[in-house]
Each structure stands twice: as structure tokens, then as C-alpha cells.
C-alpha positions as CSV (number, residue, x, y, z in Angstrom):
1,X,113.0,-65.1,-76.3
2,X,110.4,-62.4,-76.7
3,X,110.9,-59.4,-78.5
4,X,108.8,-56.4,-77.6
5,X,108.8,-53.3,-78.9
6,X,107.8,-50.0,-76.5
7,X,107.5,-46.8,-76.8
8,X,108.0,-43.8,-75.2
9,X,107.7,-40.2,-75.1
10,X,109.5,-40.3,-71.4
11,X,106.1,-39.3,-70.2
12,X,104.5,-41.0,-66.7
13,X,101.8,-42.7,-68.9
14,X,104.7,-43.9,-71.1
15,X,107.0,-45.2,-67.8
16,X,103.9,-46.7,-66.4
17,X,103.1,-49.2,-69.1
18,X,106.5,-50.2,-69.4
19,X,107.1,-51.3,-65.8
20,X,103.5,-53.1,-66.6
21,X,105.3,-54.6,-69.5
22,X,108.8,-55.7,-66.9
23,X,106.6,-57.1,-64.8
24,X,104.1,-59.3,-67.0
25,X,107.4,-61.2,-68.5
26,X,109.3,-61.1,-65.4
27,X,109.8,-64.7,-65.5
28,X,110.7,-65.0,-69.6
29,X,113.4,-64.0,-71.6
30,X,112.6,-60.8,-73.2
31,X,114.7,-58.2,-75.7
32,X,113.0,-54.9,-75.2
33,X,113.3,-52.0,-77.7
34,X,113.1,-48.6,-75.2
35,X,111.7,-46.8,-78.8
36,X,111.5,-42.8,-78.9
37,X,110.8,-40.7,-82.3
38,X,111.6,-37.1,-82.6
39,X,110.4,-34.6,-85.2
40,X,112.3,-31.2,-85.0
41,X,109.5,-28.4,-84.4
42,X,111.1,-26.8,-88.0
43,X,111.1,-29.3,-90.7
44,X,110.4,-27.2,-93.9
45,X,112.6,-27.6,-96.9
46,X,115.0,-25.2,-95.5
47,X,115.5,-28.1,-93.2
48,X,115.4,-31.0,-95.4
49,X,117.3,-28.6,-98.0
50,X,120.2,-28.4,-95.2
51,X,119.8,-24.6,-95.0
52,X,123.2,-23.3,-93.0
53,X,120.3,-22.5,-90.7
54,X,118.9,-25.1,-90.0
55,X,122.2,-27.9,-89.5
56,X,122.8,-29.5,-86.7
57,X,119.1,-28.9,-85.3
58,X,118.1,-32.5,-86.0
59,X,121.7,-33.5,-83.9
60,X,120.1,-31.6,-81.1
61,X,117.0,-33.3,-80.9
62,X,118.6,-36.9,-81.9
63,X,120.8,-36.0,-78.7
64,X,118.4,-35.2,-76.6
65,X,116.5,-38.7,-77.7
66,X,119.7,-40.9,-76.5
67,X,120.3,-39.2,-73.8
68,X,116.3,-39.8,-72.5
69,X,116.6,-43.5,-73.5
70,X,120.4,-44.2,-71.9
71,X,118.6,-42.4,-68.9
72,X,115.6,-44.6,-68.9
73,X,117.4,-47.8,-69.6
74,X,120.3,-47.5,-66.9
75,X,116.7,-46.9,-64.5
76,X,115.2,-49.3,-65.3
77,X,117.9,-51.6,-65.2
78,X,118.6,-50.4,-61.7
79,X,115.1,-50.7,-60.6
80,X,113.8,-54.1,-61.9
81,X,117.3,-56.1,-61.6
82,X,116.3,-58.8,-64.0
83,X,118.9,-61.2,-65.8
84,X,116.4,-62.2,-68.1
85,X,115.9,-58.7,-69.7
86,X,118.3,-57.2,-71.8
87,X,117.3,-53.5,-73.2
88,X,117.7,-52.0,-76.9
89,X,117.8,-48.6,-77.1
90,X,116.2,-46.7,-80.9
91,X,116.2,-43.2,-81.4
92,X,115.0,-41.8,-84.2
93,X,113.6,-39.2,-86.8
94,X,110.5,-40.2,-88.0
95,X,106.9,-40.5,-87.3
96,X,105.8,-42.8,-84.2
97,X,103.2,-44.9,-85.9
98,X,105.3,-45.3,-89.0
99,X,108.4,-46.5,-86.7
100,X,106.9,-48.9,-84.7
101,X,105.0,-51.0,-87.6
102,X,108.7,-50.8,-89.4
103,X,110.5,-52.0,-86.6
104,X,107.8,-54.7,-85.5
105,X,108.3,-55.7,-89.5
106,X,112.2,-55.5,-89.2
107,X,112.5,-57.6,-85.3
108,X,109.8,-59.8,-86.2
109,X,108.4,-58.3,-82.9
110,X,106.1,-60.5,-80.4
111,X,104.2,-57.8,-79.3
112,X,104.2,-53.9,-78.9
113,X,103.1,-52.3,-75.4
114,X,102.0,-48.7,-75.1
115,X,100.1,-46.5,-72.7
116,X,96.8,-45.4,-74.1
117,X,97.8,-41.3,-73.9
118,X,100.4,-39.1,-74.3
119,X,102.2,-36.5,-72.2
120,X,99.0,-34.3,-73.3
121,X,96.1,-37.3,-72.6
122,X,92.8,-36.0,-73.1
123,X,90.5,-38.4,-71.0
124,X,87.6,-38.6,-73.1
125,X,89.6,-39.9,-76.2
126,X,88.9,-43.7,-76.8
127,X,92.9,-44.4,-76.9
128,X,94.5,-42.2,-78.1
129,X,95.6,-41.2,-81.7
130,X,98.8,-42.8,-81.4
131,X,97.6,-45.8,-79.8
132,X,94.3,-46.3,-82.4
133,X,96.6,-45.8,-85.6
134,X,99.4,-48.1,-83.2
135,X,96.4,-51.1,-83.6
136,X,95.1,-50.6,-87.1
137,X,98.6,-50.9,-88.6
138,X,100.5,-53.0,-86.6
139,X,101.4,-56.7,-87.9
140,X,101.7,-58.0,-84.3
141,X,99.7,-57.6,-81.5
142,X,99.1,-54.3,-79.7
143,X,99.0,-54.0,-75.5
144,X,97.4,-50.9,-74.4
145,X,98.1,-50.1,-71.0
146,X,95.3,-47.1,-69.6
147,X,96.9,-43.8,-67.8
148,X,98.1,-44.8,-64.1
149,X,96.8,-48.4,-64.1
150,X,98.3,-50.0,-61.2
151,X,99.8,-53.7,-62.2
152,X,97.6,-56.8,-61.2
153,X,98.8,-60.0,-62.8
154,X,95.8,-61.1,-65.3
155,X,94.2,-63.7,-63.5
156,X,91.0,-62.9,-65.6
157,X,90.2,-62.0,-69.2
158,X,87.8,-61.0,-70.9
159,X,87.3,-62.2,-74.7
160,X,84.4,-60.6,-76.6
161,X,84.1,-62.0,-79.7
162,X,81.1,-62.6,-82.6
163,X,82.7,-66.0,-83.5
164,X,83.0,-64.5,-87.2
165,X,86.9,-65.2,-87.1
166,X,88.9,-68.8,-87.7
167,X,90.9,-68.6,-84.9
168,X,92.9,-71.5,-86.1
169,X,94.8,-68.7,-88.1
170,X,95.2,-65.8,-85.8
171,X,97.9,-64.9,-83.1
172,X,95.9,-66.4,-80.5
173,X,99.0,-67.5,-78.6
174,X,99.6,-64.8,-76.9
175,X,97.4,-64.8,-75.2
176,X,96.8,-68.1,-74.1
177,X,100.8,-68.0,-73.3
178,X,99.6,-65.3,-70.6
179,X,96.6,-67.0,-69.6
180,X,98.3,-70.7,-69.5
181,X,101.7,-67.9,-67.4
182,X,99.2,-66.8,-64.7
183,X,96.8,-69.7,-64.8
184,X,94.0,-67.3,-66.1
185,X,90.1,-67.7,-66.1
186,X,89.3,-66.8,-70.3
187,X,85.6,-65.7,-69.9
188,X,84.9,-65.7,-73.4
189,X,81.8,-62.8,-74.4
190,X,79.3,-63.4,-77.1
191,X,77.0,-60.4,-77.5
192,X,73.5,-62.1,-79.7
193,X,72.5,-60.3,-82.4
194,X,69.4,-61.9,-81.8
195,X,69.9,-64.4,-84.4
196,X,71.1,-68.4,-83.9
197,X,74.4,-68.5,-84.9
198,X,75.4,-69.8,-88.2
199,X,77.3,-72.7,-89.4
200,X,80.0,-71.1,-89.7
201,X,79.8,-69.4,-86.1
202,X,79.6,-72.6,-84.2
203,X,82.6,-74.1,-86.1
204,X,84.7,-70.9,-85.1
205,X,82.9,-71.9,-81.5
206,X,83.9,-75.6,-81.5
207,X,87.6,-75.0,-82.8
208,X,88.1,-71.8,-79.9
209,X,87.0,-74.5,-77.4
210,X,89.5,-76.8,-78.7
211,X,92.4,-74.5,-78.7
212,X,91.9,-73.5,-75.2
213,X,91.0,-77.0,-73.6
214,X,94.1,-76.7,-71.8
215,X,93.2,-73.4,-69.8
216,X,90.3,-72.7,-68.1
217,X,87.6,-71.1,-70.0
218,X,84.1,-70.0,-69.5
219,X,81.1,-69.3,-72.3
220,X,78.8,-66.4,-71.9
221,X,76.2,-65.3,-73.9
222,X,74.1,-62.0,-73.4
223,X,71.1,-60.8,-74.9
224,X,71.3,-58.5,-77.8
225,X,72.3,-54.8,-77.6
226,X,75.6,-52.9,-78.6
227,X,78.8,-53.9,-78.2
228,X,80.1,-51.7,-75.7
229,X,77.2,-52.1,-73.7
230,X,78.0,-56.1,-73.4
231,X,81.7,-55.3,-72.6
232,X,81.1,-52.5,-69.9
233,X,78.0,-54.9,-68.3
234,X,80.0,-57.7,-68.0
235,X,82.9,-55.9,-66.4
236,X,80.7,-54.4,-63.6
237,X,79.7,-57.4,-62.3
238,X,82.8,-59.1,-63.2
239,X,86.4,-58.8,-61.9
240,X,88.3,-58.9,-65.5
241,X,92.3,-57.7,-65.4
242,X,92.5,-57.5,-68.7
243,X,90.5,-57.5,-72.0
244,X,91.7,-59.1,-75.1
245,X,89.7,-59.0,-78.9
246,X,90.6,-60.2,-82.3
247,X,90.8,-57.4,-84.8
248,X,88.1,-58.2,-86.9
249,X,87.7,-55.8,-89.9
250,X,84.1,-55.9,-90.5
251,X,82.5,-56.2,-86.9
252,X,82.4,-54.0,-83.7
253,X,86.4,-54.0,-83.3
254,X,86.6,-51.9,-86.7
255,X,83.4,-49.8,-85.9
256,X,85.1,-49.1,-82.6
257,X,87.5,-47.2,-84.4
258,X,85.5,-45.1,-87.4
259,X,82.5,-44.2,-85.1
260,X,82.2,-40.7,-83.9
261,X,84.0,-40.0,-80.5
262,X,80.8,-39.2,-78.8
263,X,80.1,-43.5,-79.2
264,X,82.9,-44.2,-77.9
265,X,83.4,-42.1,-74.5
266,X,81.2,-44.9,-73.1
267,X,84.1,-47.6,-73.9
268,X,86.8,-46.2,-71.5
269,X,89.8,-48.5,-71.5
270,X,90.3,-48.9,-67.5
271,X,92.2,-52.2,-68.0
272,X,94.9,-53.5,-70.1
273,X,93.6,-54.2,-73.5
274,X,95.2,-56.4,-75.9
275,X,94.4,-56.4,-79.8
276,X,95.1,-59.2,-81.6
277,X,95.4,-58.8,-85.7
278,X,93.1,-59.9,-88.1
279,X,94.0,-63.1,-89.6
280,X,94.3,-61.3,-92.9
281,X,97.4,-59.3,-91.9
């Protein structure tokens, strides 16, 4: 059985990756935890100094949390109708980021599947804050579902990666569970740097192969230039449902992530996009 951990702020974006997530593991045994934090607007140490004042507000706000969450599970129970889905629901005070890692930690979580705003979603933001700090931390892998993407099962995927990474020790499996699920075509991206690759690249190359001789698979290589630029050009001329990359501390997954905003408004996330963490974590 899976265990997946997803989050809400009983927004649309939040609703609309979690019917993504029902209906990718229709057809597998999954636990869900429906996860919502709340942080009282007043917090100060006449709060946390349980000022006569101030008693009872966190009640109101845990309240209002359970109440959301029975209201979304009994929904979504109504809606989907699948026996193989059972719901958890966690309400609690505390920072989102710093519940979901502790959780994931706790469950032993599979995965963790988000939507890539919040209730407030500014569009030109890579992610999202939540969803950015969601990936960096988190010991399992992240699924990021973009603002009102409509469900298509994955039947292609796009895998950009610098072959800098022994795959033999990362949490590859998920996705080849999804690809080897929905009989997926892995197109498998390698933007040149302009250089042959080294030893140790085509060793990383030969043992990929090997893990995914059971699924179908494809090898493209394209001529130098940035990252982003290989990932949005392959995609235009490409049908890809979703785009998966190994969270590679020193390459472009990292850089992603500490460049200025203006780099990144050209990397829109339009399709589901699945991190995967760095074999170090």
C-alpha cells in the first residue's frame, strides 16, 4: 500500500491536485493523509504565554481545520467511490513545510502531491514558495501538480538529466512504477555541454538503460544551451504529460531553485512535475 501525503489549504489549486492524485492510483492501494496547517493570525507571546486573551483562539482555528478536512474527505469519498482508498485526516498548528517533511519522516511516506500555488498563486512564480521549500526538504519524492491542469494519464515523460547521478541509488521507482502503470514512453533528455561525456557519465548512462530495459525508453541528446531552454524545446515539439528530474544538488535542478525569478519565468510548470531526491538524502 502507498502512502501519500497531500496537502491542502481547501483552495481549487489544492482540490485539483488531489483528484490528480485519486486518479493516478486509482487502481492501487493507497492511505492518503488530507494534511492542513493553521497558524492563528496572533501568535505573540501573549499567545504562546496563554494570555486570558488570547485562549481558546488556537481551538478556533484547530476547529475550523477539522471541520474543512471531515468536509473534504466525506466529498471526496462521495465523489471518487474507491475501495482501495482509505483517507487520514491531520490538522495541525505548525508551519506547512515543516509538517509535511515531519510527517513524510514519521509515515515513511511514498510520495507527497501538491499543487504548485496557493489560494493567492501569483503566475509568474516558478512554483511557488511552498512548493520550492516542499522539494528541497522533503525525504521522498515531491509531485507538483500546475493551477487547473486537467488529468491526462502519463503516457509520456520527460527525464532531463546530465547523467552526473548513480541512479542505482535513487528513488527511481516511482517512477518507473507509473511508467511500467500506464505503459509510458520515458524520453530520457541530455542537454551537451559541449563536451564528450566522461567516464563516469556513460556508466550512469549504461546502468539507467539497464534499470529501465523493461519499459520503453528513448535517448535524446541536444546541442548545448541552457537547461530550460532544452526542456521547453523539447516539449513544443513533443507531447510529454509529465516531467520527472533527479534532484541533483550541484547541477541545473539546484540552480533552478537559487537563480533570480526573472531566469526562471521562462520554466513555467504546465505539466505535472515530479522531483525525485538526491541520492544523498
Amino acid at each position: 500500500m502507498k502512502t501519500i501525503i497531500l496537502p491542502t489549504d481547501f483552495s481549487k489549486n489544492a482540490y485539483n491536485a488531489i483528484t490528480y492524485a485519486l486518479e493516478l492510483f486509482k487502481n492501487e492501494k493507497c492511505r492518503f493523509y488530507l494534511l492542513n496547517t493553521y497558524t492563528p493570525a496572533i501568535y505573540e507571546s501573549e499567545y504562546i504565554l496563554h494570555s486570558p486573551g488570547q485562549i481558546g483562539l488556537g481551538d478556533i482555528y484547530q476547529s475550523l481545520s477539522m471541520e474543512n478536512l471531515e468536509d473534504l474527505k466525506k466529498d471526496l469519498e462521495q465523489k471518487f467511490k474507491n475501495p482501495k482508498h482509505t483517507f487520514i485526516i491531520h490538522s495541525v498548528f505548525n508551519l506547512l513545510v515543516d509538517e509535511v517533511c515531519d510527517l513524510a519522516k514519521k509515515e515513511e511516506v511514498d510520495m507527497i502531491i501538491m499543487g504548485t500555488q496557493g489560494a493567492t498563486g501569483a503566475k509568474e512564480i516558478f512554483l511557488g514558495s511552498h512548493t520550492v521549500h516542499v522539494i528541497k526538504k522533503a525525504p521522498c519524492p515531491v509531485l507538483a501538480i500546475p493551477a487547473e491542469y486537467t488529468y491526462e494519464a502519463p503516457g509520456a515523460i520527460l527525464f532531463p538529466t546530465d547523467f552526473e547521478v548513480d541512479y542505482q541509488h535513487t528513488k527511481l521507482s516511482v517512477l518507473m512504477d507509473i511508467a511500467s502503470v500506464y505503459k509510458s514512453l520515458i524520453h530520457v533528455l541530455h542537454v551537451s555541454t559541449g563536451y564528450e561525456l566522461t567516464e563516469k557519465q556513460e556508466r550512469n548512462k549504461g546502468s539507467l538503460s539497464r534499470m529501465f530495459t523493461e519499459l520503453k525508453h528513448e535517448f535524446h541528446d541536444v546541442p548545448s544551451q541552457e537547461i530550460i531552454d532544452g526542456i521547453n524545446g523539447f516539449k513544443s515539439k513533443t507531447k510529454v504529460d509529465l516531467l520527472a528530474m533527479v534532484q541533483n544538488k550541484h547541477t541545473f535542478l539546484e540552480r533552478l531553485f537559487i537563480e533570480p525569478v526573472i531566469k526562471k519565468i521562462g520554466f513555467h510548470v504546465t505539466i505535472p512535475f515530479l522531483v525525485l531526491p538526491h541520492p544523498d538524502e
